[in-house]
C-alpha positions as CSV (number, residue, x, y, z in Angstrom):
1,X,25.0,52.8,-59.0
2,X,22.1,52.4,-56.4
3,X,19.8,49.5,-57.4
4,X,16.3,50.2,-56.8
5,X,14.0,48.0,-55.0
6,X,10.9,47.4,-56.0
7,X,7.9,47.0,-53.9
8,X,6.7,43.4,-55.0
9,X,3.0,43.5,-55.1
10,X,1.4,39.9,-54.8
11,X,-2.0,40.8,-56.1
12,X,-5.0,41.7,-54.7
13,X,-6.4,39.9,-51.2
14,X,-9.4,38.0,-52.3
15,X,-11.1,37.1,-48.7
16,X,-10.2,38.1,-45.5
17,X,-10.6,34.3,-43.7
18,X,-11.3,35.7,-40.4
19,X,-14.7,35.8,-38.2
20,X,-16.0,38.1,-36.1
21,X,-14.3,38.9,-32.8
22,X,-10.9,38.8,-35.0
23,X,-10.5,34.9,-34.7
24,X,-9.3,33.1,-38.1
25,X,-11.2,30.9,-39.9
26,X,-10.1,27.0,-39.9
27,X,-12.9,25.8,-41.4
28,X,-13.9,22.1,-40.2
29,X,-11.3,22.6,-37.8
30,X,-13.0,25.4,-35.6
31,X,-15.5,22.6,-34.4
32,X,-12.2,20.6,-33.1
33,X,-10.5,23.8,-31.8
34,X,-13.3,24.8,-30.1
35,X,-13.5,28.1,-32.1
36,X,-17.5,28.6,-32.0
37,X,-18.6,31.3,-30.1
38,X,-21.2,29.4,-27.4
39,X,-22.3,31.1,-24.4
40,X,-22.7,28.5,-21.6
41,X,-23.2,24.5,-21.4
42,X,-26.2,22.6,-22.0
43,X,-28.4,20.9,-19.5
44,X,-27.4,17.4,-20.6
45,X,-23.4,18.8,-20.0
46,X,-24.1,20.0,-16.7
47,X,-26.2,16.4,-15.9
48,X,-23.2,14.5,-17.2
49,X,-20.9,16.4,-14.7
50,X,-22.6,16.3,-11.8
51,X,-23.4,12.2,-12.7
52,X,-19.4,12.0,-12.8
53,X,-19.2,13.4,-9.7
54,X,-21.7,11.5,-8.1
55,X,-20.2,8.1,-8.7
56,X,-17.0,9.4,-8.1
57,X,-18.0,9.8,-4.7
58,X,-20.0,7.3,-4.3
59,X,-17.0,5.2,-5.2
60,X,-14.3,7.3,-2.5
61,X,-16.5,8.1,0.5
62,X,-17.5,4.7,1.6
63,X,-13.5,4.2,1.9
64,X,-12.7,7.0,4.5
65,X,-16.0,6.6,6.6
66,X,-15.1,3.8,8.7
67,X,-11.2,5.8,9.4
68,X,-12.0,7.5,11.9
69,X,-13.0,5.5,14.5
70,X,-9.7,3.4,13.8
71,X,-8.0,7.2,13.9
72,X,-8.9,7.2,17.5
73,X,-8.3,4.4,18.4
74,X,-4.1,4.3,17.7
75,X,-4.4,7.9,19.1
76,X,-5.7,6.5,22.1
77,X,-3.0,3.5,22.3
78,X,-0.4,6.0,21.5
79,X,-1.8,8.1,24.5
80,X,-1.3,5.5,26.7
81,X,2.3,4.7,25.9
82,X,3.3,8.1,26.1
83,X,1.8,8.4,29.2
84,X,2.8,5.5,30.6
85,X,6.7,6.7,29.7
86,X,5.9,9.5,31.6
87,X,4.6,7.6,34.6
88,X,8.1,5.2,34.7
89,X,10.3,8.3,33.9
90,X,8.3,10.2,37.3
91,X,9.0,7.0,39.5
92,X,12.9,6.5,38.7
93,X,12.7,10.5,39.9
94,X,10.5,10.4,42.7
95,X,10.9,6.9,43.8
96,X,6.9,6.6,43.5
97,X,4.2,6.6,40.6
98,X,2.2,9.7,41.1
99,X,-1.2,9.8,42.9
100,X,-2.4,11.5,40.0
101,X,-1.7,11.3,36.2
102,X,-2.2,15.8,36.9
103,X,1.2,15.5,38.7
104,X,2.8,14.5,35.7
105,X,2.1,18.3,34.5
106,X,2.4,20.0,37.2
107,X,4.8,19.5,40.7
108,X,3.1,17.9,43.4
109,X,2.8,19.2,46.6
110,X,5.0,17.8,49.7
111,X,8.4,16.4,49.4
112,X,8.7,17.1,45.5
113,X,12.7,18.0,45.5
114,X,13.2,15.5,43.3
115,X,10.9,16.2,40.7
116,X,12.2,17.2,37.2
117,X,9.3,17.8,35.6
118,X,7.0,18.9,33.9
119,X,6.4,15.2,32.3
120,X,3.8,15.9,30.3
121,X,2.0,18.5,28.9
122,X,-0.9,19.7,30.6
123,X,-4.2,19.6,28.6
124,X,-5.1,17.5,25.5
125,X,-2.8,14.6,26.2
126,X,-4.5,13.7,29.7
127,X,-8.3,13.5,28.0
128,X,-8.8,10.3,25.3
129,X,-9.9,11.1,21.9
130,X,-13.5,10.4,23.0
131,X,-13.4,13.2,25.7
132,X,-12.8,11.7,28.4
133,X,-10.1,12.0,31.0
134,X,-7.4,9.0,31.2
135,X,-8.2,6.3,33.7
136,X,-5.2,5.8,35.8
137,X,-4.7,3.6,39.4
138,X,-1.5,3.8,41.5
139,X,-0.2,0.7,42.5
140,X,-0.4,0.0,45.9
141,X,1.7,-2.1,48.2
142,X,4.3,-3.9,46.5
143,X,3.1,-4.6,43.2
144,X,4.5,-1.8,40.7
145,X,2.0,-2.4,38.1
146,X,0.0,0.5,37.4
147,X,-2.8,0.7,35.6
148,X,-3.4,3.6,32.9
149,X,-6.5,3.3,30.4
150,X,-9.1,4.9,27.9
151,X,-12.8,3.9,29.1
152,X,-13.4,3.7,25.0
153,X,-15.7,5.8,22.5
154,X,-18.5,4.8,25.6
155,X,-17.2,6.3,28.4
156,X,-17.6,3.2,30.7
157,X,-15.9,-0.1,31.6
158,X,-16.3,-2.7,28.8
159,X,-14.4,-4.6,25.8
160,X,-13.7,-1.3,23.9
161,X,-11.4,0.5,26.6
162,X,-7.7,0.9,25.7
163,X,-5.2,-0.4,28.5
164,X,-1.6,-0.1,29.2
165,X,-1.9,-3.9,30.3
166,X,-3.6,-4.9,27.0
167,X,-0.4,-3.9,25.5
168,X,1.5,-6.5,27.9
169,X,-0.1,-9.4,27.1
């Protein structure tokens, strides 16, 4: 025999708990859940925001102002060691430093069989982070010193210029 089944029937729905736009009703929980239907923020939200923000960067910015000019700086002394690198790699070649930190890029004119180059790249790397073209001087007679330097953020002789000798001492 086939039992039937019954359709149980749990009575009549007294309320529907839902509000418009379909969401349920959780009672004082909506406030929490953020279930009221608002159409934009305040003007005392939007003040607080932008207050937050202000004093969070009033707080970071001071920090990363100053980095820059330290930025250039190791740029610069790096600069000058690479270059320099490329200046003693160009002598064991040639047997003399360049007359010109531009023969590093590019073969020089004359007896150049030796050279293996290019050193250096030509471009960026030859002008400071300030602009300015590296100062170099060739030694002369016997001395093999060089000099190779960055005039600084001024352009001109002074305290501020980056040397390959400063590094020496």
């Amino acid at each position: 025999m086939k039992a039937r089944l019954r359709k149980m029937d749990h009575g009549p729905r007294t309320t529907d708990h839902r509000l418009p736009g379909g969401r349920a009703d959780l009672g004082p929980w909506s406030v929490v859940l953020g279930h009221w239907s608002r159409r934009g923020f305040t003007l005392v939200e939007i003040m607080l925001v932008v207050i937050i923000i202000g004093v969070l960067a009033a707080m970071v910015v001071p920090r990363f102002a100053g980095r820059t000019e330290q930025a250039k700086v190791a740029r610069a002394k790096s600069d000058v060691a690479a270059i320099g690198l490329a200046l003693d790699i160009f002598e064991l070649d040639m047997g003399v430093y360049p007359e010109t930190i531009k023969d590093l890029a590019s073969k020089p004119g004359g007896d150049s069989e030796n050279w293996k180059g290019p050193y250096i790249k030509q471009g960026k790397q030859l002008i400071d982070p300030w602009g300015h073209e590296y100062d170099y001087t060739r030694p002369t007679g016997q001395g093999k010193d060089y000099v190779l330097k960055s005039m600084g953020p001024d352009g001109k002789p002074g305290n501020d210029d980056i040397s390959n000798q400063e590094a020496e001492r």
